[in-house]
Structures are given as structure tokens and as C-alpha cells.
N, C-alpha and C positions, 0 to 999 in steps of 0.2 A: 436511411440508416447512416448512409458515410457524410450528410450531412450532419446529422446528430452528432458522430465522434468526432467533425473539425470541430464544430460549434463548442464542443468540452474541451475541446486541445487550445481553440484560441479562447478559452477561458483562462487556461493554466499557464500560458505563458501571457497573458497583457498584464496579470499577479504582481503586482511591487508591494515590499512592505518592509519596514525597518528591522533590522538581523532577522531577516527571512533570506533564504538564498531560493531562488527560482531554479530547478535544475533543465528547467525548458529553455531558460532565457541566459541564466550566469551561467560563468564559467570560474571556477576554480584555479586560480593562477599555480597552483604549487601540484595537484592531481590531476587535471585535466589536460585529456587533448585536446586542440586547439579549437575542433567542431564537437567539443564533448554537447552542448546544448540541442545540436540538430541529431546528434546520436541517441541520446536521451527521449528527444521529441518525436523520432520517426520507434523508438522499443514502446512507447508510451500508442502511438497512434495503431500500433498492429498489435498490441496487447487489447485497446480497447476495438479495433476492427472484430478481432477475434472472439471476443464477448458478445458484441452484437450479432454475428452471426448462428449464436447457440444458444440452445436455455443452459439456464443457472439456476436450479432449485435452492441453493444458501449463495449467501454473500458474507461476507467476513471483513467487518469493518473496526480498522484501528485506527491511533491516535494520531497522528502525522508521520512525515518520512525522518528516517536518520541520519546523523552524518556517515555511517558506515552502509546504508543502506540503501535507501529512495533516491538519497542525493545524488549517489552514484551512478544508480539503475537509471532511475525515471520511472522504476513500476514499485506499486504499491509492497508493501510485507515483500521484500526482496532483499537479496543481495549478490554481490558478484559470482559468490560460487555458485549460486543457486538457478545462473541464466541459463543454462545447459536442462537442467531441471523442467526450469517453467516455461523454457520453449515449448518443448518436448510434448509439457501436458497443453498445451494451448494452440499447439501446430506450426508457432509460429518461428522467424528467425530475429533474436536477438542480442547487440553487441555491445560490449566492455566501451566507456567512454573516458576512463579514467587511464594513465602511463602509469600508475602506480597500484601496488593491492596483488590480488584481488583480497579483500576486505568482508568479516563474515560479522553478519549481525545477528544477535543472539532471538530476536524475538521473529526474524523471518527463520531460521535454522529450527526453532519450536515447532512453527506452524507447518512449515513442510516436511518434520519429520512426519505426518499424516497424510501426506502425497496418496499413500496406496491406499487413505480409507475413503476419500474424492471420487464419489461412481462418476460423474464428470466434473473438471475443472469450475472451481469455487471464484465467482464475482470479487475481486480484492477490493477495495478501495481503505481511505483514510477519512476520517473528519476533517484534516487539515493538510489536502496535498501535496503541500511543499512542504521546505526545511526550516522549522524555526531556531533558533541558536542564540548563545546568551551574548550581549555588547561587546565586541571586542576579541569572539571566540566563535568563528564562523564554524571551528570542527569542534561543536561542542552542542549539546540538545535542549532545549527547554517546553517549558508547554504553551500550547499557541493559548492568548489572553481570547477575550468574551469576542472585544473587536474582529480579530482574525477567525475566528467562529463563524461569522457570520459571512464572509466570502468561502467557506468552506463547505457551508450549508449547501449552500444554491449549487455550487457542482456535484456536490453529493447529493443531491436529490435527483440534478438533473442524470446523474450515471445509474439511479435506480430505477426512474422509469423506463429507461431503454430497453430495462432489462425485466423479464419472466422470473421473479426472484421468489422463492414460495418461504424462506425462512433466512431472517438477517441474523447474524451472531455479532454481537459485541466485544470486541477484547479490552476489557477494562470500565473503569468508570466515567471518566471524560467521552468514551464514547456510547456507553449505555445513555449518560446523561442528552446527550446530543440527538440520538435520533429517538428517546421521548420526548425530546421538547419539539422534534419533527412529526409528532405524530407515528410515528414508525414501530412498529410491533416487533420485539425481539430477543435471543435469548442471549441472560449475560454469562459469562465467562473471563475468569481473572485472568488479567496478561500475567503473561509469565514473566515481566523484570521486575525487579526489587523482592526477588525470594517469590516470589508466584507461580515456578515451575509445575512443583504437583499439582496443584488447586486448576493449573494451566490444564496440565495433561490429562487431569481426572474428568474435567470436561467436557476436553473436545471428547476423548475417551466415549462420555454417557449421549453426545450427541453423537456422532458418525459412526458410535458402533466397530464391531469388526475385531481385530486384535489389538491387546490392550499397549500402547506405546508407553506406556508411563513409566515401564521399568527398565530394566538394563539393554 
């Protein structure tokens, strides 16, 4: 097992790619601490220890990390307010790598308002686990191309098999599209950015059940 989660960790950090920031490997000269990479890379390693060690009947797979989010964390569908949170449901301990923020991203803030519908802690990952950003605008987000797809794939496959996963949910279409074309059986669901919210919430809502979050 803790072979399997180095073998994904030195996946994610040997990663180079042009405006992509590696949050295993870069550092951020204007938010980061000086070891924000190895801060990142040890929340990243006990996030995934922690998975390995339990079942995960859903996994919940989005698009890549954000600059308010992943980049900062190192863990999937996160952000800084949210590390108190997701230690908590995960066991584990995790810490802030950034001097600046903390910084709340809107599509991890969606998904963990459903924390308490989680009979246990839900498998996160991305399609594309690092930060991709547009020429020139490192704090800024775009969608990873076909190319970077394709290193995205192989770690994402390899973090499924580790895991007892009995149902994947997709947030969006980039990532529905992705693990059809993996073979991968799963159900879709609209991400909540760009006006997606209800569609978001009604959702999760009809998958996990329980009380309904969608309203006030």
C-alpha cells in the first residue's frame, strides 16, 4: 500500500508542463512559504495514505486544481478554510503552505457543504492534478488541453485501482468525458461554476440522499 501512494506522489511531482504550476514541485514566489512544495507534498501523501487505508464506496472526480484551491492545498476539491474540515473527516493532520489567504474556492465550499451526507469519507481526486493557468497569469485558471489529459489519465487510474470504489461521480463534463473514454462507469453531475449551483446541489441532493442542502 505505502508503495502504491509514493509511486502516485512521485508521479505528481516529476509533472513539468508549460503554465501548469506543479504545487508538489513550484513554489509560488509572492504566497508561499519558503517549503510550501514539501508542505503540500507531505498533506498530499497523508491524504492519500488515508484513503488507502479504508473503503470508499463513491469517488468524486473533478476537473483540475485551482489557483484558490489545489494549488494552495495539494489536496483535491479543497481549499484553505476547508483543511480543519477535511482532516477531521479523513483523520488526518493537515497544514496551510501559503503566508498569505486563507483563500475560499467556490467549487470545493459546494461540495463540502455535503460533509454530513459522507456515511464515510468520499475518494477526491481530479482529471488533471495539478494547476493549469493561462500564459503570463500563473493566478488565473484554464482547462488542461487533450495533451495534458493524457498524463492525467495514468494517475487517475492508477489512484482508482487502489481503491474499493463502488460508484465514481463526475462534476462536469470534461470529467464525465474523461473517464468514458477510461472505460469507467459513472454518474454525471453539473459542477457548480458558471451558474451550475442548483443543477449542482439538486444532484448531489438525489445521489447521497439525506437532507436536502440546496436551499438556504
Amino acid at each position: 500500500m505505502m508503495d502504491d501512494v509514493e509511486q502516485i506522489v512521485r508521479m505528481l511531482r516529476r509533472y513539468r508542463g508549460e503554465n501548469v504550476f506543479n504545487p508538489y514541485r513550484d513554489r509560488c514566489a509572492t504566497h508561499d512559504l519558503s517549503y510550501a512544495a514539501r508542505i503540500r507534498t507531505e498533506n498530499l501523501r497523508r491524504y492519500l495514505t488515508s484513503l488507502a487505508a479504508r473503503s470508499h464506496p463513491v469517488a468524486i472526480v473533478g476537473r483540475d486544481l485551482g489557483y484558490r484551491g489545489g494549488r494552495r492545498t495539494g489536496l483535491p476539491l479543497s481549499d484553505e478554510t476547508l483543511l480543519p474540515l477535511i482532516g477531521a473527516r479523513y483523520g488526518i493532520e493537515l497544514a496551510r503552505a501559503c503566508n498569505t489567504g486563507p483563500l475560499v474556492e467556490r467549487t470545493a465550499q459546494e461540495l463540502w457543504r455535503f460533509a454530513e451526507c459522507f456515511e464515510s469519507a468520499p475518494l477526491l481526486w481530479n482529471v488533471f492534478p495539478w494547476h493549469p493557468h493561462r500564459p503570463g497569469e500563473p493566478l488565473s485558471n484554464r482547462p488542461h488541453t487533450a495533451a495534458e489529459a493524457r498524463a492525467g489519465r495514468d494517475v487517475l487510474r492508477r489512484v482508482l485501482d487502489l481503491h474499493d470504489v463502488r460508484v465514481v461521480i463526475a462534476l462536469g463534463r470534461v470529467a464525465q468525458a474523461t473517464l468514458a473514454s477510461m472505460g469507467v462507469g459513472h454518474i454525471p453531475i453539473r459542477h457548480p461554476s458558471h451558474g451550475g449551483q442548483t443543477e449542482f446541489r439538486t444532484g448531489m441532493t438525489a445521489v447521497f440522499g439525506g437532507r436536502d442542502l440546496s436551499g438556504s
